[in-house]
C-alpha positions as CSV (number, residue, x, y, z in Angstrom):
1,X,8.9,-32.8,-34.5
2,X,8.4,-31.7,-30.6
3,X,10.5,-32.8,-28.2
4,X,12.5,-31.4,-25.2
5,X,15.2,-32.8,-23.1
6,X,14.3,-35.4,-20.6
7,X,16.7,-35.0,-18.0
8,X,16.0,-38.3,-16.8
9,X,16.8,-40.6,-19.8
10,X,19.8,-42.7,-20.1
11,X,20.4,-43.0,-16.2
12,X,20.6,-39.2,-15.5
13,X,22.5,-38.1,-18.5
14,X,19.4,-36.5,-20.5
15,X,17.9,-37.0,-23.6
16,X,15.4,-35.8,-26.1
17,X,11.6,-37.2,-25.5
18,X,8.5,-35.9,-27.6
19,X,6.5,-37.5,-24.5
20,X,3.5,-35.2,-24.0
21,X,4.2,-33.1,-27.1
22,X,2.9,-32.5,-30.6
23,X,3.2,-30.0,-33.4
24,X,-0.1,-27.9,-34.7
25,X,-0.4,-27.1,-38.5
26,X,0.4,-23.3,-39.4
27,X,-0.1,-21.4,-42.7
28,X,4.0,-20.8,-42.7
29,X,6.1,-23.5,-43.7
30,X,8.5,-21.8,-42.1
31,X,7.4,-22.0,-38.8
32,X,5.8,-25.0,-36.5
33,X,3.8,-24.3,-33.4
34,X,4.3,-27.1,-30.5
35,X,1.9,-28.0,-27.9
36,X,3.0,-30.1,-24.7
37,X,1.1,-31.0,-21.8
38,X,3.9,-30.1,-19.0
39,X,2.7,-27.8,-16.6
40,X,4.9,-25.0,-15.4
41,X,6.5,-23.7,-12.5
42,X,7.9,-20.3,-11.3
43,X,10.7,-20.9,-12.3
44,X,9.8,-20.8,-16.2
45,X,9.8,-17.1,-15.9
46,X,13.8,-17.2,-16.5
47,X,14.5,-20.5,-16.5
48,X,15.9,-21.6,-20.1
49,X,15.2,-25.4,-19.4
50,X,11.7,-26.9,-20.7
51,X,9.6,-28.3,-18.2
52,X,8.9,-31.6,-18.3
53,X,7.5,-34.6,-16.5
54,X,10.3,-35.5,-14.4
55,X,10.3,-35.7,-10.9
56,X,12.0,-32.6,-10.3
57,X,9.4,-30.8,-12.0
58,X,6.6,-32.1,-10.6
59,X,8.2,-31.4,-7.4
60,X,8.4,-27.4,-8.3
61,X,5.0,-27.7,-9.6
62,X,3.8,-28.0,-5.9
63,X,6.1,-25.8,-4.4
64,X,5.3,-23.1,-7.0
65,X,1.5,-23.7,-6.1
66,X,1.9,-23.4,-2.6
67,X,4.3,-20.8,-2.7
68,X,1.9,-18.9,-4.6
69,X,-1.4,-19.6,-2.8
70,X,0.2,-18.6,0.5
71,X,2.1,-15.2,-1.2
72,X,-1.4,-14.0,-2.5
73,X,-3.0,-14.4,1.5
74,X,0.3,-12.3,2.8
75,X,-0.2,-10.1,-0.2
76,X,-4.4,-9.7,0.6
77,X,-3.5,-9.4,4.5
78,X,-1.0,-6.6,3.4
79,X,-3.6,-4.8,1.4
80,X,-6.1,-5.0,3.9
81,X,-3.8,-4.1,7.0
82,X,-2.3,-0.9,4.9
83,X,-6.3,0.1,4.1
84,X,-7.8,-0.7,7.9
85,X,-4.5,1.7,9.0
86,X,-5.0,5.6,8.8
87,X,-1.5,6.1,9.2
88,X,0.0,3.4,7.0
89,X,-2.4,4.9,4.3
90,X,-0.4,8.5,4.5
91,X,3.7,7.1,4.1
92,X,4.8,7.0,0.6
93,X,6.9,3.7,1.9
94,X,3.2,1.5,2.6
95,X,1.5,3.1,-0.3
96,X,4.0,2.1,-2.9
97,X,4.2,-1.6,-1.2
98,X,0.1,-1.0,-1.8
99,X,1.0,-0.5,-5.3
100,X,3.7,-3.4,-5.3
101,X,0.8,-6.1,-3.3
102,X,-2.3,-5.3,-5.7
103,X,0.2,-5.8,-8.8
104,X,1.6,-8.8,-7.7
105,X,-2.1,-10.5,-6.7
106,X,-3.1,-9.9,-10.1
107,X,0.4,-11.3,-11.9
108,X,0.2,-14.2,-9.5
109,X,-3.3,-14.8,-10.4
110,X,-2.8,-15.0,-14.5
111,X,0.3,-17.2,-13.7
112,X,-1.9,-19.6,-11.8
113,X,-4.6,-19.5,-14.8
114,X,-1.3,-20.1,-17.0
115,X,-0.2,-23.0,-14.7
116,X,-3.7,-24.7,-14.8
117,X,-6.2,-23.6,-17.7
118,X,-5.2,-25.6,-20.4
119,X,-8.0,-24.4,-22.3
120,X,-6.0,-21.1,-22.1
121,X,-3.5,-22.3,-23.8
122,X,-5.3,-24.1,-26.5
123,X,-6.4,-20.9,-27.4
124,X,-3.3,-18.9,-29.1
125,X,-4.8,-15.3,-28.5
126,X,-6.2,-15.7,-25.3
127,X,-2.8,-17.2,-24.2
128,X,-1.0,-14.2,-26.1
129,X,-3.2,-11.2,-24.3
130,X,-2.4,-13.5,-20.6
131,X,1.2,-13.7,-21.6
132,X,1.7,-10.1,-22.1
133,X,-0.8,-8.7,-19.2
134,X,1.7,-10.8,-17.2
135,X,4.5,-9.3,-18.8
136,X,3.6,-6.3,-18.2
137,X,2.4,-7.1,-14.6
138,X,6.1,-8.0,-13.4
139,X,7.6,-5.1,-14.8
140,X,5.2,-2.7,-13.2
141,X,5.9,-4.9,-10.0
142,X,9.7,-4.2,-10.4
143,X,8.9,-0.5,-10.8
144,X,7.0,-0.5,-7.8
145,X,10.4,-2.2,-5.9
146,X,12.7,0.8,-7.3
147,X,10.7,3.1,-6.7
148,X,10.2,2.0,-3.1
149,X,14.1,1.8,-2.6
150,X,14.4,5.3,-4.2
151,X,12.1,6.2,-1.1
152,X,13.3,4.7,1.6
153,X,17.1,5.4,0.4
154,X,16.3,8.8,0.5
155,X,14.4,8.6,4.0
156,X,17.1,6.8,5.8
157,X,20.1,7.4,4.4
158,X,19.9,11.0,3.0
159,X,17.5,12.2,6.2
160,X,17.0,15.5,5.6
161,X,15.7,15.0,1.8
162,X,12.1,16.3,2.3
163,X,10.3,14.1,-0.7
164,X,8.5,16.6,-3.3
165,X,4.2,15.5,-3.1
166,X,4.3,16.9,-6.2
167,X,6.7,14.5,-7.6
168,X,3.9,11.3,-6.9
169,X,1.6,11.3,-9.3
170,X,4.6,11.8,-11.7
171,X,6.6,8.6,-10.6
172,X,3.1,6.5,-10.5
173,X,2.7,7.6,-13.9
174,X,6.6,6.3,-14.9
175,X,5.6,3.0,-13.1
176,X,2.9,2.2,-15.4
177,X,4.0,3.9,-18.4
178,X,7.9,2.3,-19.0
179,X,6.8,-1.0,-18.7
180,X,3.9,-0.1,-21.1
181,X,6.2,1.2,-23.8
182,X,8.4,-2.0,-23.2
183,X,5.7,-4.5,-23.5
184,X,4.1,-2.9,-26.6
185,X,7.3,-2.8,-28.4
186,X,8.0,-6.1,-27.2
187,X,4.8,-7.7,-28.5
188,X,4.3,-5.6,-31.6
189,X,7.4,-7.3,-33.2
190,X,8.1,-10.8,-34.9
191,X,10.1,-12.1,-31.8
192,X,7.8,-11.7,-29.4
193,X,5.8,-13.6,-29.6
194,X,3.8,-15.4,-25.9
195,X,2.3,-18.4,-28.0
196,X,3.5,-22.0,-26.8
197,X,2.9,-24.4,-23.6
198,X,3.8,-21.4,-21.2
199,X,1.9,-18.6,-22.2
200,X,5.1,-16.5,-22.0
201,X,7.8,-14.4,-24.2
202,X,9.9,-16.6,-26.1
203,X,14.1,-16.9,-25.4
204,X,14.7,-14.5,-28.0
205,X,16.3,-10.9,-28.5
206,X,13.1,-9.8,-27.2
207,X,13.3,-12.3,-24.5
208,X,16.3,-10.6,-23.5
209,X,15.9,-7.0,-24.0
210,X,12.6,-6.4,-23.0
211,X,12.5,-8.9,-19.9
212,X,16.0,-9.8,-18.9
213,X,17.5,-5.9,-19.1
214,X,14.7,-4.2,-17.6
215,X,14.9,-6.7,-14.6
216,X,18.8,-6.8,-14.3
217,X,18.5,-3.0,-14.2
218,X,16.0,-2.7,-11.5
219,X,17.4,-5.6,-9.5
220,X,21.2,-4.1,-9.3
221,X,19.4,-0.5,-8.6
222,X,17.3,-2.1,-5.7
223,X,20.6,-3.8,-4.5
224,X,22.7,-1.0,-4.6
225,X,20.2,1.2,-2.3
226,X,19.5,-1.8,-0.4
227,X,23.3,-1.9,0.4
228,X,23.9,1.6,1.2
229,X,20.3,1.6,3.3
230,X,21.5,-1.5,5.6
231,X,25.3,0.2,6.0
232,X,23.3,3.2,7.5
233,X,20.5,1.5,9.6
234,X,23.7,-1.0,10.9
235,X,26.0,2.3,11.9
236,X,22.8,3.6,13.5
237,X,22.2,0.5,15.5
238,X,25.9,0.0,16.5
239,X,26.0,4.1,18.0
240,X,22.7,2.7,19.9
241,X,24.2,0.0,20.7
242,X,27.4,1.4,22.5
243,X,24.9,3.6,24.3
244,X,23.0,0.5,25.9
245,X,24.3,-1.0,29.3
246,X,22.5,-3.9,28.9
247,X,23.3,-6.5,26.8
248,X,19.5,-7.4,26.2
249,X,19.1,-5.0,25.3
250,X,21.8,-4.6,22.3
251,X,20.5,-8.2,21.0
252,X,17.0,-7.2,20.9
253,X,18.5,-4.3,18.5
254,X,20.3,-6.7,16.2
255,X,17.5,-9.5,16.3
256,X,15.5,-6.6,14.8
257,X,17.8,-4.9,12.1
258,X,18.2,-8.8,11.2
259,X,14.8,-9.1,10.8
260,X,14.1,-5.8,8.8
261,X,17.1,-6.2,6.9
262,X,15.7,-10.3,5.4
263,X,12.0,-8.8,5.0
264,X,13.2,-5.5,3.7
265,X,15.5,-7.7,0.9
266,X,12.3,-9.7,-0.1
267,X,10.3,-5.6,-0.8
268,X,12.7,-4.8,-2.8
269,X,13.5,-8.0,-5.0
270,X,16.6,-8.9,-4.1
271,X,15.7,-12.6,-3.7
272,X,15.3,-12.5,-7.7
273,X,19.1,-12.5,-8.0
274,X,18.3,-16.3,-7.9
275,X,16.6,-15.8,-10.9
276,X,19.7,-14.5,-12.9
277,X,21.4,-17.9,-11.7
278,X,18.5,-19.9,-13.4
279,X,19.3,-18.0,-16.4
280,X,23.1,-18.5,-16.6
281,X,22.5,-22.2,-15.2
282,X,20.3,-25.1,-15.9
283,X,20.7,-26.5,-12.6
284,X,17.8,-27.1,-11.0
285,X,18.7,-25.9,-7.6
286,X,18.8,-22.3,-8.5
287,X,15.3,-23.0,-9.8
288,X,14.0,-24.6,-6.2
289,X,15.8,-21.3,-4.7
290,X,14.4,-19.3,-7.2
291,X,10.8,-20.5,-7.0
292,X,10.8,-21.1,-2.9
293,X,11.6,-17.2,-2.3
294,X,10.0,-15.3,-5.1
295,X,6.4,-17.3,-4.9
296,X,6.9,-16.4,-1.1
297,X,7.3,-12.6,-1.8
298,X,3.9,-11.7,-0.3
299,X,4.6,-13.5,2.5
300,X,7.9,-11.4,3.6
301,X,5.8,-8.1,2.3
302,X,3.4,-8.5,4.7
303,X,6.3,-9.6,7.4
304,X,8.0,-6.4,6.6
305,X,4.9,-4.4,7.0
306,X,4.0,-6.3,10.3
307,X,7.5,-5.3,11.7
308,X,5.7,-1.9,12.7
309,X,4.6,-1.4,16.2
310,X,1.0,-0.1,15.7
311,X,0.2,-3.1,12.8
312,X,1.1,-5.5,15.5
313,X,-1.4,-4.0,17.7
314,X,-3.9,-3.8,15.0
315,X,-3.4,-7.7,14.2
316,X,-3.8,-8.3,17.8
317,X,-6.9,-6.7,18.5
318,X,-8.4,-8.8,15.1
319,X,-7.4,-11.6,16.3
320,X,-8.0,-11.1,20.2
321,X,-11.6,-10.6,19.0
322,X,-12.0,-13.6,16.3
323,X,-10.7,-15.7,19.7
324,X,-13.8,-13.9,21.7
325,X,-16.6,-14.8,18.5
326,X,-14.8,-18.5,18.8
327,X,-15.3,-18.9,22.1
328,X,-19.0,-17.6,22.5
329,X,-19.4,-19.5,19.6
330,X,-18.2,-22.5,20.8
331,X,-20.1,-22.3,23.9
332,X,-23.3,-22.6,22.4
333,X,-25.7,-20.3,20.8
334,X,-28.5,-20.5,23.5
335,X,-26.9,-19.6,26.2
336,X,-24.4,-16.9,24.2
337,X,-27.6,-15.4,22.9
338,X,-30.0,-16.1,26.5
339,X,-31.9,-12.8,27.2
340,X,-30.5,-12.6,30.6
341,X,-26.7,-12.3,28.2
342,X,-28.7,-9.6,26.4
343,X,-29.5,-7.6,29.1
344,X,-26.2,-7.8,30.6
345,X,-24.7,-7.0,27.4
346,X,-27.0,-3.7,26.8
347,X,-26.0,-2.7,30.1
348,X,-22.2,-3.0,29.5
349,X,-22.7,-1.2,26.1
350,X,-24.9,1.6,27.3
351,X,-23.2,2.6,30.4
352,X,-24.1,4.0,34.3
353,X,-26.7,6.8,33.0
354,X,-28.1,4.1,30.0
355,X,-28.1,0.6,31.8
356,X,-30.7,2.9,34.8
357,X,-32.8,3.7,32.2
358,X,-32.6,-0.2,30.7
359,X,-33.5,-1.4,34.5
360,X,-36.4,1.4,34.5
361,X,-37.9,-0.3,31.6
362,X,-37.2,-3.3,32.7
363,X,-39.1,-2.3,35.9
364,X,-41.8,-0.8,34.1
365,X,-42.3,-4.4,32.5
366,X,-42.7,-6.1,35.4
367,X,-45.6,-4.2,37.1
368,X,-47.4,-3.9,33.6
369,X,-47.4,-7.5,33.3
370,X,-48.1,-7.9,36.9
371,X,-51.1,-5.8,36.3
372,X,-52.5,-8.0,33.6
373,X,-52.1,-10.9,35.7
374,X,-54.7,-9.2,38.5
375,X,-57.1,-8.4,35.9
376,X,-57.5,-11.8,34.4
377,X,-57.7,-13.3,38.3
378,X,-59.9,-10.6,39.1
């Protein structure tokens, strides 16, 4: 028999319901497969509490999808802004939050196909090879976030480390490799198995050791450099600080280590401590944390990235010229298009020398046509 734990029945105290839920015939007698209906929410990446129908659920269901569908535009905008951006495209710091974005647009895609393809998870292997690509996508994700803090802990707080190019290709190989060997040893034995409603590693010892640990290790890591990275950038900002004679001036300064500091938290995973409290609590308010910052992560990436000087520029030359197309659009295609608007524009392209040699022809033009006019009145 299937059934999970309506928290909803007998006014509020729970209870068990097989609502939604049936069992699927197995060669083992000592094992039963069970199918339910509930769709998921991010929150079921830690959370130890089935989903279910309730209102609570359904209510993280939307936030998940929203969270999600606006995480993979900051995480696209990120890519493309980091690309489009000679410079960005030469720090270590924006091509590891490169690595970090692409990663996470692919995890957050096979969780959406998890969320809604139920025909995904009819199918047990196809749900098993989704359930452990996405495995293996959040670790490599979490790699991405300690190796980032590695960086930048080693930029800021230790200055005059010079970081070894040699030493790159080595760490990108790490970052794809560890969680490799994890997931593979993971999925290769009896308790691993990714089968069920979710499409994901079952609360086991593998559950545990290959998910849980790995994360818990890489989330105290990022929050210890994070720590020691914000003590420096705050002494830095107080020395500046005492220099200033304005006070402006010295808010401006806070308002923005306050701002790097919340985006900079968000790279480098710290908002999945909320995670950890889904997992020692079945209260669902660490899961509405939980799912509101971590299926928002792509939006602070691409805050973070945006909190550079030059990629503000950049954004605002795009969209200074989308406002321009808008507007010539707006005002009608005729008239945006007119010859008289061609002419002009040819001459604003080309320049003094070029737009004399556009009036010459256009001279030219005029008396050839005049000519034809006298021979056919002639």
């Amino acid at each position: 028999l299937c059934v999970w734990w309506d928290f909803n029945q007998d006014d509020g105290n729970g209870g068990w319901s097989s609502s939604g839920c049936h069992t699927e015939p197995t060669l083992s007698n000592m094992r039963a497969i069970c199918r339910c209906n509930h769709l998921t929410n991010f929150a079921v990446l830690l959370s130890r509490r089935a989903p279910s129908p309730s209102t609570e659920d359904e209510a993280l269901k939307y936030v998940t999808l929203v969270g999600i569908i606006l995480s993979m535009m900051g995480l696209i905008a990120t890519i493309i802004t980091i690309l489009s951006i000679k410079n960005l495209r030469k720090r270590h710091h924006h091509r590891m939050i490169l690595g970090l974005c692409a990663t996470l647009v692919v995890f957050l895609t096979l969780f959406l196909a998890i969320l809604y393809a139920k025909t995904l998870r009819a199918n047990n292997a196809a749900c098993k090879s989704v359930g452990i690509c996405a495995h293996y996508l959040l670790l490599c994700a979490f790699m991405w976030m300690s190796a980032d803090a590695t960086f930048l802990y080693k930029q800021i707080v230790i200055v005059f480390h010079r970081w070894q190019e040699q030493f790159v290709p080595v760490l990108h190989i790490l970052i794809l490799a560890i969680p490799c060997l994890i997931v593979t040893l993971s999925a290769s034995g009896t308790n691993g198995d990714y089968i069920g409603s979710q499409c994901w590693i079952e609360e086991n010892a593998a559950f545990y050791g290959a998910l849980v640990a790995p994360m818990v290790i890489s989330v105290l890591y990022n929050f210890t450099l994070f720590a020691l990275i914000f003590r420096s950038r705050h002494q830095r900002v107080k020395r500046q600080a005492a220099r200033q004679t304005s006070p402006k001036n010295r808010d401006a300064a806070r308002i923005k280590l306050l701002r790097t500091t919340l985006t900079l938290s968000v790279v480098l995973g710290i908002t999945w401590l909320f995670g950890f409290l889904v997992l020692l609590s079945k209260h669902v308010a660490f899961e509405y944390l939980f799912t509101i910052f971590n299926s928002l992560q792509g939006v602070g990436i691409f805050l973070n990235v945006l909190n550079a000087h030059e990629v503000r520029k950049n954004w605002s030359v795009r969209l200074s010229s989308i406002g321009r197309v808008t507007a010539s659009t707006r005002d009608g295609s005729s008239s945006f298009w007119s010859p008289s608007n061609a002419t002009a524009g040819i001459t604003r392209e080309t320049g003094d020398g070029d737009s004399t040699g556009a009036s010459a022809s256009a001279g030219t033009a005029a008396s050839a046509a005049k000519a034809v006019d006298a021979s056919r009145h002639g």
